[in-house]
C-alpha positions in Angstrom: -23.3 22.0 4.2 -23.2 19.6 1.1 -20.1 18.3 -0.5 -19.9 18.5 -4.3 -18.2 14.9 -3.9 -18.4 11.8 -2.8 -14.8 10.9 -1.8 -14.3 11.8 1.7 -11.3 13.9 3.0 -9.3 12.8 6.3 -7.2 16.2 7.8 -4.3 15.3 10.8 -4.4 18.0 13.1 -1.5 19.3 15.0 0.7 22.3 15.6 -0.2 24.2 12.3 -3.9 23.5 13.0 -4.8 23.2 16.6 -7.0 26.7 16.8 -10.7 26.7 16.5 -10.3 29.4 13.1 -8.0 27.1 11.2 -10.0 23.6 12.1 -13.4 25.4 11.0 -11.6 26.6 7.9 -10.0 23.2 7.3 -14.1 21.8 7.6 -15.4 24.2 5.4 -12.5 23.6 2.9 -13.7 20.0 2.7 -12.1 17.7 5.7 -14.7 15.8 6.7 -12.6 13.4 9.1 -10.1 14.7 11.7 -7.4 12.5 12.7 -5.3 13.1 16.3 -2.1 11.3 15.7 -1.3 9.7 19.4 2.0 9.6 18.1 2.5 13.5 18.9 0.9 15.6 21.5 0.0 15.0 24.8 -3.5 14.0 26.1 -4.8 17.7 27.1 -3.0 19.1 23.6 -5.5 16.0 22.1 -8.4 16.6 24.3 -8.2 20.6 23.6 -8.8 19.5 19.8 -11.1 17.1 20.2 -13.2 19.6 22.0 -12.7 22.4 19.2 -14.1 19.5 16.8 -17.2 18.9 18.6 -18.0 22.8 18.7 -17.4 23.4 15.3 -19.9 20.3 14.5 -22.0 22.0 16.9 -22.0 25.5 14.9 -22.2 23.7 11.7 -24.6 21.7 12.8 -22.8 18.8 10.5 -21.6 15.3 11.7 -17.7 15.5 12.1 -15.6 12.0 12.6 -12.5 12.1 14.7 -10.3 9.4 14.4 -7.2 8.6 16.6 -4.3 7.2 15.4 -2.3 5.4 17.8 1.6 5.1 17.8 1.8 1.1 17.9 5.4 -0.3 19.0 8.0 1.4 17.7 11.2 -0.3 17.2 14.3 2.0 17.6 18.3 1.6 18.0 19.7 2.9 20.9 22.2 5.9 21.2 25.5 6.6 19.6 28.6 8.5 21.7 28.9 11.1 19.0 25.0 11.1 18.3 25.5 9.7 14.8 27.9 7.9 12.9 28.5 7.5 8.9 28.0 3.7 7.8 29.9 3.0 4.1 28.1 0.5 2.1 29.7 -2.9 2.8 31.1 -2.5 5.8 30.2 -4.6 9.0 27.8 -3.7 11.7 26.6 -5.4 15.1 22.9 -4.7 16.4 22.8 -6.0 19.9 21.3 -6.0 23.3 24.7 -3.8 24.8 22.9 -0.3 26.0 26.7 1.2 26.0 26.6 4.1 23.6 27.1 3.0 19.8 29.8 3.7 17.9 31.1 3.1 14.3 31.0 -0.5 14.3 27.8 -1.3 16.5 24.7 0.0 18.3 22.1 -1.0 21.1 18.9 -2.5 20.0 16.5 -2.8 22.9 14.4 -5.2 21.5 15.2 -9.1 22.4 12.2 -10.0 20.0 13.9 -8.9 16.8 17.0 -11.2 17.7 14.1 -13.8 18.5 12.9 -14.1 14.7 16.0 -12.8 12.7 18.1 -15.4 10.2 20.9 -15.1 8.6 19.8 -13.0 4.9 17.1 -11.3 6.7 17.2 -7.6 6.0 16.8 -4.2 8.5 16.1 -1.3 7.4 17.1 2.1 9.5 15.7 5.3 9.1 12.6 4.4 6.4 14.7 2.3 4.7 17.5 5.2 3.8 20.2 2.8 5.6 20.3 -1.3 4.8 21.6 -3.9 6.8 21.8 -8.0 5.6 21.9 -9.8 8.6 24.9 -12.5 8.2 25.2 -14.4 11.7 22.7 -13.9 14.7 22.1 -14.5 17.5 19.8 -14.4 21.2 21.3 -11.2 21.8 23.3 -10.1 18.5 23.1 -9.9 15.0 26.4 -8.8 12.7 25.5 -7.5 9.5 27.0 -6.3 6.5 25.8 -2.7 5.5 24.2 -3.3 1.6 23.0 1.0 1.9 24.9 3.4 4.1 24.3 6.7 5.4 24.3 8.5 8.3 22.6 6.5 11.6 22.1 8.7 14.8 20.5 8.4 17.9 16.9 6.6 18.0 16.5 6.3 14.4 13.4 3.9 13.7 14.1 0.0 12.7 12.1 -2.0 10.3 12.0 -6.1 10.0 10.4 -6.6 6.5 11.0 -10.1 6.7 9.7 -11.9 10.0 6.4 -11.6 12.1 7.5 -9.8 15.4 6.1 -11.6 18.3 5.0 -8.4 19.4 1.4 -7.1 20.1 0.5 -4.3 18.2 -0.5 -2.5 21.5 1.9 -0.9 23.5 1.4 0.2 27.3 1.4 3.8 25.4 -0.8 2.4 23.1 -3.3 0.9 25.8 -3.1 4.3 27.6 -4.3 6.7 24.5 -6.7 4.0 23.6 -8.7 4.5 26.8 -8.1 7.7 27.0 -9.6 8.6 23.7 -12.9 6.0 23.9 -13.2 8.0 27.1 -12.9 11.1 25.3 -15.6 9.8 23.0 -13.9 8.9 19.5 -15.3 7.4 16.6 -12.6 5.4 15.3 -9.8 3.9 16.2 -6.4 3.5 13.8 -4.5 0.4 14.7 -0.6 1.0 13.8 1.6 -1.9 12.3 -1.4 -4.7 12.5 0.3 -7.9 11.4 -2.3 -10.2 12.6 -6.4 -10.5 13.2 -5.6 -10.9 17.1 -4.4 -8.0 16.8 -7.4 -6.6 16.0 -9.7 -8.3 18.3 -7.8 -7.6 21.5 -8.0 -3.8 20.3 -11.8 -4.1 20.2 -12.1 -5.8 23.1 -10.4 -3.0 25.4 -12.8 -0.6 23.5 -15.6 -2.4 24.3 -17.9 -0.9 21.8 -17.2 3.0 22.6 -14.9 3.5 18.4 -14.9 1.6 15.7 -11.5 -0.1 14.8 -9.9 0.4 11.6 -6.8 -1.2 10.8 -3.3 0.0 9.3 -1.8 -2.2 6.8 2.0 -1.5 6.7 3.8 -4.6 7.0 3.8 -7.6 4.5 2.5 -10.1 7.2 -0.6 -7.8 7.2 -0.9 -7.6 3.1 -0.3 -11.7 3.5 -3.3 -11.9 6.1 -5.5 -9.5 4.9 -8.4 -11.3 3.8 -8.3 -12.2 7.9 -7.5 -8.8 9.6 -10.3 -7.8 7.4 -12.9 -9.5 8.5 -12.6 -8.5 12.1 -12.0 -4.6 11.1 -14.3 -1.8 10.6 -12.0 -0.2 8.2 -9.0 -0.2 7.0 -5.9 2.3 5.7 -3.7 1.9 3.2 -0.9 3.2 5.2 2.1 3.9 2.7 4.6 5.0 4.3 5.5 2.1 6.3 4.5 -0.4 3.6 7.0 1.1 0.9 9.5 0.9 3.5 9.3 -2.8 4.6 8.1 -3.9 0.7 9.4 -2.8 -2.2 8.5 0.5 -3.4 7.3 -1.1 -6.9 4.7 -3.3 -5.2 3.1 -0.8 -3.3 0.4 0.6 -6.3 -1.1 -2.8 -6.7 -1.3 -3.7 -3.2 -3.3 -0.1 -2.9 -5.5 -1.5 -5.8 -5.8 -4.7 -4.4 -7.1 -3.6 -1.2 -9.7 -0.9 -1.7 -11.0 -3.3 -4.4 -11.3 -5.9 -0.9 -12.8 -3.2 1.0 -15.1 -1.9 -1.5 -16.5 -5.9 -1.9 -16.6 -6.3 2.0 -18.3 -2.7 2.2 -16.1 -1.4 4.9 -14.3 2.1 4.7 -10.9 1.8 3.5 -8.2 5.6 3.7 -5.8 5.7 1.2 -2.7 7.0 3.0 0.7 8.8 3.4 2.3 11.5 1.6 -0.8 12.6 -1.1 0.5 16.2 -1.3 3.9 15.9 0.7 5.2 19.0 -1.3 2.3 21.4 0.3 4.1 21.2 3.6 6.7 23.8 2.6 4.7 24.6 -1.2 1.1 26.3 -2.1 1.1 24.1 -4.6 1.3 20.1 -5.0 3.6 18.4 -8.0 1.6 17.2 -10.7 2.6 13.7 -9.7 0.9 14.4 -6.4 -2.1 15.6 -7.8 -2.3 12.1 -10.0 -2.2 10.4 -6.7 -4.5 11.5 -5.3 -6.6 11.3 -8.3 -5.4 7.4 -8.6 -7.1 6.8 -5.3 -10.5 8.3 -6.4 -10.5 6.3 -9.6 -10.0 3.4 -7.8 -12.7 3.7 -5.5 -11.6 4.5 -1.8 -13.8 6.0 0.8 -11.5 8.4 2.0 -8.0 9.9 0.9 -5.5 11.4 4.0 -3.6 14.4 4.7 -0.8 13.9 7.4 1.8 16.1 7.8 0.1 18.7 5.1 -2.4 20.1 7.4 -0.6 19.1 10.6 2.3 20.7 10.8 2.6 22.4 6.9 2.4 26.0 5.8 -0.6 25.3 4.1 -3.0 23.4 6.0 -6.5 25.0 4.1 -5.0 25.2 0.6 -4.1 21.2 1.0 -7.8 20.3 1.8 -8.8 23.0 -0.9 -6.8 21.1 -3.3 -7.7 17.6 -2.3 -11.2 18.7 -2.6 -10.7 20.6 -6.2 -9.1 17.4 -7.3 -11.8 14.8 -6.1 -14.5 17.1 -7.3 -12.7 17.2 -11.0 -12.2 13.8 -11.5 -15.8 12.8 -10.3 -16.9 14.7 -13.1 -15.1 12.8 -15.6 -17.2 10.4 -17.5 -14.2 7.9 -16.9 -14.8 8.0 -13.6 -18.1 6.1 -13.7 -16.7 3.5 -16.2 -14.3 2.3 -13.8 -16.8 2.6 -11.2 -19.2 0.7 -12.4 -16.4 -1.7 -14.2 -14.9 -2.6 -11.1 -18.5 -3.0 -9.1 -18.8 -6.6 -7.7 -22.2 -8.4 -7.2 -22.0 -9.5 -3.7 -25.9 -10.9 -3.4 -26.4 -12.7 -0.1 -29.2 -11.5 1.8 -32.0 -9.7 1.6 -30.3 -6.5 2.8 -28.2 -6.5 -0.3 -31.0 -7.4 -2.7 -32.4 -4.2 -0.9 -29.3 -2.1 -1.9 -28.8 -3.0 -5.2 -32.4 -2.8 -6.6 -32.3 0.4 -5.0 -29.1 1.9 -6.7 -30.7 0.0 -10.0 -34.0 2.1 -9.9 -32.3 5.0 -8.8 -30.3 4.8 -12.0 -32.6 4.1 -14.5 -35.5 6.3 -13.5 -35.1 10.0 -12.4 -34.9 9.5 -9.1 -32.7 12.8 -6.6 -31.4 10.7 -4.1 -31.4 6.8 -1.4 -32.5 7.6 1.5 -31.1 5.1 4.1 -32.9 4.3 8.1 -30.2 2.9 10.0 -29.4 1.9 13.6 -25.4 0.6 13.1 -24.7 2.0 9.6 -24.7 -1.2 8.2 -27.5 -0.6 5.5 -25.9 2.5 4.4 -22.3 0.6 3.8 -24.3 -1.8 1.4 -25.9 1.0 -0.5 -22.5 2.9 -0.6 -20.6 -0.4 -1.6 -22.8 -0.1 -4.6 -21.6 2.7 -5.5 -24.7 4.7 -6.7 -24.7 7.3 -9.1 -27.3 9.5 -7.1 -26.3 10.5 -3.2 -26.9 8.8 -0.4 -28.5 10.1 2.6 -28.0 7.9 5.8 -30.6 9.1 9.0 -30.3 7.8 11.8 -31.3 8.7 15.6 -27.7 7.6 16.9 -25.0 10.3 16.7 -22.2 8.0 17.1 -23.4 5.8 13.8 -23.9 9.0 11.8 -20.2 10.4 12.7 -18.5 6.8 11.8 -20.2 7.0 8.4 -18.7 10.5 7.9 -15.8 8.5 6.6 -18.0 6.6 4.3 -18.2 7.4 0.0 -20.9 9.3 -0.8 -22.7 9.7 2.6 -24.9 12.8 3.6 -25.7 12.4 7.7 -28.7 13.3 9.3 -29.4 13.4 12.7 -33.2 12.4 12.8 -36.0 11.8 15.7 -36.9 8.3 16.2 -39.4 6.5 14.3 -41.8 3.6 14.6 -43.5 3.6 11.6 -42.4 3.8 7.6 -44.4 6.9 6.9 -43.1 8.8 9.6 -39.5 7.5 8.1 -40.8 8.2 4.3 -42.0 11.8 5.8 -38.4 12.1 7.2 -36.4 11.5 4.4 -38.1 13.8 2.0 -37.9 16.5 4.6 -34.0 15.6 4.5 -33.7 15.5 0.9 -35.2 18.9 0.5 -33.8 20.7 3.1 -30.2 19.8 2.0 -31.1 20.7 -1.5 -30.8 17.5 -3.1 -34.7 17.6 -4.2 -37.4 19.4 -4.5 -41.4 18.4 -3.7 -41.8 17.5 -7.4 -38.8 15.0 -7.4 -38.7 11.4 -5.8 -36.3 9.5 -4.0 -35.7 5.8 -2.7 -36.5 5.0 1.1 -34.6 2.2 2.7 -35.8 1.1 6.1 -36.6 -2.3 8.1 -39.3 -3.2 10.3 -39.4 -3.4 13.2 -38.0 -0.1 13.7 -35.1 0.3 15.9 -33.3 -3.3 15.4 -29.9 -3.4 13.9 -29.6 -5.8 10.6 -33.7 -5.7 9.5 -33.9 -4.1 5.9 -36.4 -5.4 4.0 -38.6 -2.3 2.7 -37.5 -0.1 -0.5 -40.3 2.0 -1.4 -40.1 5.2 -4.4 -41.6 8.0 -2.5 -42.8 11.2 -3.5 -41.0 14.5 -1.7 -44.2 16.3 -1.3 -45.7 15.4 2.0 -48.9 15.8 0.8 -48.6 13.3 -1.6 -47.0 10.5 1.3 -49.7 11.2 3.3 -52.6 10.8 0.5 -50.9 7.5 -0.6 -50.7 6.4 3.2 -53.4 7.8 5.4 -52.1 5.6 7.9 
């Protein structure tokens, strides 16, 4: 099954697509990544449909990618004697550590670090921002505000702190349950919620010892500030907007999108863009016009990978989301403007050999008529250059591990290919024109571009490009060895 596109298309299971007919239909509408939100569900509900995955790959017989999201610490208020009260805009308001039933003029916050970091001016936010508090005196276990937005608070609404750095780790015990449980399940990547440092990040990847790739959530403005550093430790990232246009203002969010999938596209690691792409195709058939410029946005820009959430998890119209996601993506890689802001917005990142490799190989694929770069990888890595470069032709990554060619389904542009080991270049040459034709992206009189490195079999060693014939004939005239 070949995609007509090269963006890929991240689908959240859950209630409204937890069946094997409507998570096949979902695939062959154009979801190449399935997320399990950790937030929801319980383990077997999330092993059931991680199981459902693996046998549609199986009767595909395409790569899928699953990708758990975990919850991260949630910060709530307590309870309220009447289950919610109405809060009039400048009015005074307690937070505090008292877990006696809120009323009108206060409520329990269980968290002793917020009270740690807050200052008089600092700002929470209740409910995604619909209710705003300015914090005017504070203390260890208190903080009186004055109420700048009111609404309606109940029970266990969520809190945000735009302001401070929580001294909190972005694991929870919850969190350091589902994380074993789904490396044990088997994975591929891992979502890290409300990241606001690197540590973060590395004491996630140490507790999955190797068994998912982490990708990081950037939702807070201590994570936009330290991005360049959470960056460098991640194996992906998502622009997670929900979150981020809570705790920053709503204005800044487009060119902190911008900023960062122009950071991941430069580091060549997969970045999502996230949250509410087609928000009115929960209850609607059809998206708003502003949604379908969205998602578009993100495509022009140059993302890996663009998100459903609550679309094709819980909506009325799971398939026709991913339809239209994939409709759009396929429409604006079509337009011509499309590759000028590609290719506009490409930056030459020469340091080694292996991206020498890469970018003569996108640069002969594009001026000669070559079909297609084949890529022989071990971790992926060679085939993250090449699809940094953005290339104008596809990009087929082969590789004998299953668990690198399901972490580059979430990679632009990537075709997987489960292949045999090899331990010579022919036999890889012989390979990747066996690929190439058999997924219909050439034909014996065509040629493509074979990446490899020798030795075989060691992570980090490209150093061959070779233009090969796709007539096996020809490869093994040229090399009778």
């Amino acid at each position: 099954m070949r995609r007509l596109r090269n963006v890929k298309i991240v689908a959240t299971l859950g209630p409204a697509s937890s069946d094997y007919t409507t998570i096949r239909a979902l695939f062959e509408a154009g979801a190449d990544v399935f997320r399990l939100n950790m937030s929801h569900g319980s383990h077997d509900e999330q092993a059931a449909r991680h199981a459902i995955i693996r046998k549609v790959e199986a009767d595909t017989g395409r790569p899928i990618a699953i990708l758990a999201d975990l919850q991260g610490p949630k910060l709530r208020v307590g309870t309220f004697a009447n289950d919610a009260e109405d809060l009039a805009e400048g009015a005074a308001f307690r937070v505090d550590l008292d877990p006696a039933p809120g009323d009108g003029a206060r409520v329990n916050l269980p968290h002793p670090e917020i009270f740690a970091v807050l200052e008089p001016g600092s700002a929470l936010l209740v409910n995604d921002g619909k209710i705003r508090l300015r914090v005017e005196r504070c203390g260890a276990d208190f903080a009186d505000c004055t109420v700048l937005t009111g609404g309606t608070i109940s029970n266990r609404k969520g809190v945000n702190v735009p302001d401070a750095v929580l001294p909190l780790a972005a694991l929870s015990d919850k969190d350091r349950a589902d994380l074993e449980f789904a490396c044990n399940l088997g994975v591929d990547w891992l979502a890290l919620s409300f990241v606001q440092r690197p540590e973060d990040v590395t004491e996630a990847r140490a507790l999955a010892r190797g068994r998912a790739a982490i990708l990081s959530k950037i939702e807070k403005p201590a994570a936009v500030k330290a991005f360049a550093e959470i960056l460098a430790v991640s194996d992906g990232v998502m622009v997670a907007r929900g979150d981020l246009g809570v705790e920053c203002p709503v204005h800044a969010v487009p060119p902190i999108q911008k900023r960062l999938v122009r950071a991941c596209r430069t580091a060549a690691k997969p970045v999502i863009v996230a949250t509410q792409m087609l928000e009115s195709m929960i209850e609607s058939p059809m998206p708003t016009r502003a949604e379908v410029s969205d998602v578009a946005t993100a495509i022009y820009e140059g993302a890996d990978a663009v998100m459903l959430s609550a679309e094709s998890a819980a909506g009325q119209y799971p398939v026709e989301a991913v339809e239209t996601m994939n409709n759009v993506a396929i429409s604006v890689e079509s337009d011509p403007t499309y590759r000028e802001v590609i290719e506009a917005s490409r930056r030459a990142n020469r340091q080694t050999v292996a991206d020498g490799i890469v970018a003569a190989a996108r640069e002969i694929a594009e001026t000669t008529n070559i079909k297609a770069i084949c890529c022989f990888s071990q971790s992926g890595t060679t085939v993250s250059l090449v699809a940094r470069e953005r290339p104008r032709v596809p990009i087929i990554a082969l590789t004998p591990i299953v668990t690198t060619l399901r972490r580059l389904c979430l990679t632009w542009g990537v075709h997987c290919v489960l292949t045999g080991p090899v331990d010579r270049f022919k036999m890889a040459v012989v390979n990747a024109a066996r690929a190439a034709r058999d997924y219909g992206f050439a034909t014996e009189t065509d040629q493509i571009v074979v990446t490899a490195g020798v030795p075989f079999n060691v992570p980090g060693t490209t150093n061959i490009l070779r233009v090969a014939p796709c007539d096996e004939r020809l490869i093994f005239r040229t090399d009778p060895e």
